[in-house]
N, C-alpha and C positions, 0 to 999 in steps of 0.2 A: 206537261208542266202544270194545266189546271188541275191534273187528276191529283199528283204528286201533295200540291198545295192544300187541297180537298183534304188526303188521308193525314199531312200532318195535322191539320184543323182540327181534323175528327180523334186522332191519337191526344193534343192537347187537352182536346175537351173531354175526353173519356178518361185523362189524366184529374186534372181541374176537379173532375166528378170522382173519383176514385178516391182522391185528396178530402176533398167535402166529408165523404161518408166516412172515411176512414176517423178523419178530425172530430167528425159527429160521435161516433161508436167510442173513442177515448175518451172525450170530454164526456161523456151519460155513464159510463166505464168508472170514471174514477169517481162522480157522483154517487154511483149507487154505492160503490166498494166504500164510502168513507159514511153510507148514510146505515147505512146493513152494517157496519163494525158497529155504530153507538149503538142500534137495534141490540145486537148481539152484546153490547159489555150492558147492558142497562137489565137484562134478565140472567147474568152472571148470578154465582151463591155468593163470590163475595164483588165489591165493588169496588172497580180502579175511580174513583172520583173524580183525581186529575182529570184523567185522560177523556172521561165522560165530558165532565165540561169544558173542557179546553177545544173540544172539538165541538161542542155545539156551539161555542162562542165565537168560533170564527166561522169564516166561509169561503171557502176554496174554490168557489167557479165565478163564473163573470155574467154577466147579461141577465137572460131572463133564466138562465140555467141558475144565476144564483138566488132566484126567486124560488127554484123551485126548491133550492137546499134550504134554505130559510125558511119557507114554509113546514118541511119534513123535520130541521131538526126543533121548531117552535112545537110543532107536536112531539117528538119524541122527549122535549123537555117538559112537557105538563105530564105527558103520560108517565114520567121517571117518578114525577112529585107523587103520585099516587102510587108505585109501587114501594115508591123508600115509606109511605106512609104505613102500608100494608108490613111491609118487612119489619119494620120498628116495633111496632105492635106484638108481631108473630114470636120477632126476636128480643122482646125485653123480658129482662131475667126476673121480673114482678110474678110473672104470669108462673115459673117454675116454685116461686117461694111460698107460693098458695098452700101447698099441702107439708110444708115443714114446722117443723119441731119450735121453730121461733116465731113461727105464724103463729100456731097453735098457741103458742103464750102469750103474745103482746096483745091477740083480737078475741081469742077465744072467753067465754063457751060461744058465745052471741053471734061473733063474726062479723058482723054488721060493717065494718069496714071492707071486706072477704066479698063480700054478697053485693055491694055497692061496685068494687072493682070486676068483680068477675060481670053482672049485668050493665055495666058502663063499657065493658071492653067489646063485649059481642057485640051489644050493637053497634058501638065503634065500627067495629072489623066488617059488621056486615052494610052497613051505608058506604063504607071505603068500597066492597065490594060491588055494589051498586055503583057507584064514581068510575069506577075503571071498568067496568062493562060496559058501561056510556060511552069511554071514549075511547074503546076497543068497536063500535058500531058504525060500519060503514061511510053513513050524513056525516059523524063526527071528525073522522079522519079526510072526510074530503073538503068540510067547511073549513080545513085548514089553509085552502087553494081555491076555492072555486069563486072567489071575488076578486083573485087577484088580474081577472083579462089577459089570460094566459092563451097562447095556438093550442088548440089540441094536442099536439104531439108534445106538448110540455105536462099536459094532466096527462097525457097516458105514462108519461116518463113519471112523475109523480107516483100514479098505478100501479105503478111495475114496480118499486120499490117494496123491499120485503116486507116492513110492518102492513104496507096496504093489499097485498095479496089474502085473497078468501080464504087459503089454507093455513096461513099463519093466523088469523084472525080467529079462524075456530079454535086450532090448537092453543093459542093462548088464554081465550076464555076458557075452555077446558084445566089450562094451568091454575090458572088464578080461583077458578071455582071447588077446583080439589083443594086445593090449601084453605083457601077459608072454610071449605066445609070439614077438614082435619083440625083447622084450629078453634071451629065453633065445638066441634064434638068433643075436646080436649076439654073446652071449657066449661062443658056440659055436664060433665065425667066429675071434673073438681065441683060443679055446685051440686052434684048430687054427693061425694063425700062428704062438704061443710053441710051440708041439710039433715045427712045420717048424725054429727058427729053433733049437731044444734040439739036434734031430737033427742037425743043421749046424753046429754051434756051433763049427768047427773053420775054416768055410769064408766067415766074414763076421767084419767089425769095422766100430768106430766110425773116421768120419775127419770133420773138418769139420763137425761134426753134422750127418753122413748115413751109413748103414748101405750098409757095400759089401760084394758078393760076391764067391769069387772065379771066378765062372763066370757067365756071361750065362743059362745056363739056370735057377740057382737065383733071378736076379735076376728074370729076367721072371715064372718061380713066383710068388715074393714079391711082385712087383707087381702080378700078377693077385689074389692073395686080398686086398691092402690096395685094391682099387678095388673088388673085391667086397663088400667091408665099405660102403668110404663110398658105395656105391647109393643 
């Protein structure tokens, strides 16, 4: 009868424990799955916004589990402000009107407003890029958690979550280093056209809305660097 009372004892408690883990593994389960979706819509090409902030704004777990979502989507809300800042930049349609036919008449020969935006934008772009490398580093995604006197297994739960994995980290510095070094070189490309077309400004005009030379060799120049650009 003791033995019997024993092994149910031991089957409840192996139950009790089985329940725990199990309860544990869902609850950290549905944490990561709703913290890795914002991860994932926030480096999208385009942006569900709703759905970005609606889900940082609330909090789906209880206890210290909802500390740690707190913590994860508090950063993944600062690190968003700096990519929508990057993207905005990347994607305003200023930056394409640099080398058109109505640029060319409202700024030209001079440029001087051309040459203020294009050296205003880069560095722009590349201090954003500096901001988001800082807080794509290690200290700064863990300073998001590490005062809050959290057990261990709550920072490593933290850890384990996609943005703070080493291989995402690299691969997204990688992301963000290629784009701004594609949009510094774009922008590079156009101030050395406005600098050709400054030096020359004696030897071209508008006619028809199209830019003529007055020598086939400054034309073919000029059309070699505008097909260099559109690659």
């Amino acid at each position: 009868m003791i033995k019997k009372i024993f092994y149910i004892c031991v089957a409840i408690l192996i139950l009790l424990i089985s329940f725990f883990i199990i309860r544990k593994y869902l609850i950290e389960k549905k944490l990561k799955d709703e913290i890795n979706e914002i991860y994932n819509l926030i480096y999208m090409e385009e942006y569900d916004y709703e759905k970005i902030y609606t889900k940082i704004n609330s909090i789906i777990s209880n206890d210290d589990y909802a500390i740690v979502e707190e913590c994860a989507k508090d950063y993944l809300s600062d690190l968003f402000k700096q990519i929508l800042e990057i993207s905005n930049i990347i994607n305003d349609d200023k930056i394409s009107d640099v080398l058109t036919i109505s640029n060319f008449n409202d700024d030209g020969p001079d440029f001087k407003n051309t040459k203020d935006y294009l050296k205003t934008t880069k560095q722009k772009i590349l201090n954003l890029e500096a901001d988001i490398l800082f807080y794509l580093e290690e200290k700064t995604i863990m300073a998001y958690i590490i005062d809050e006197n959290l057990e261990d297994s709550y920072i490593n739960l933290y850890k384990s979550l996609k943005f703070a994995k080493n291989k995402e980290v690299l691969e997204k510095k990688e992301y963000i280093e290629n784009l701004v070094d594609q949009f510094v070189n774009k922008i590079e490309q156009e101030e050395k056209v406005i600098e050709f077309l400054i030096e020359n400004k004696n030897n071209w005009n508008i006619s028809d809305n199209t830019i003529n030379f007055n020598s086939s060799q400054l034309s073919d120049e000029y059309n070699k660097m505008i097909a260099e650009i559109n690659k």
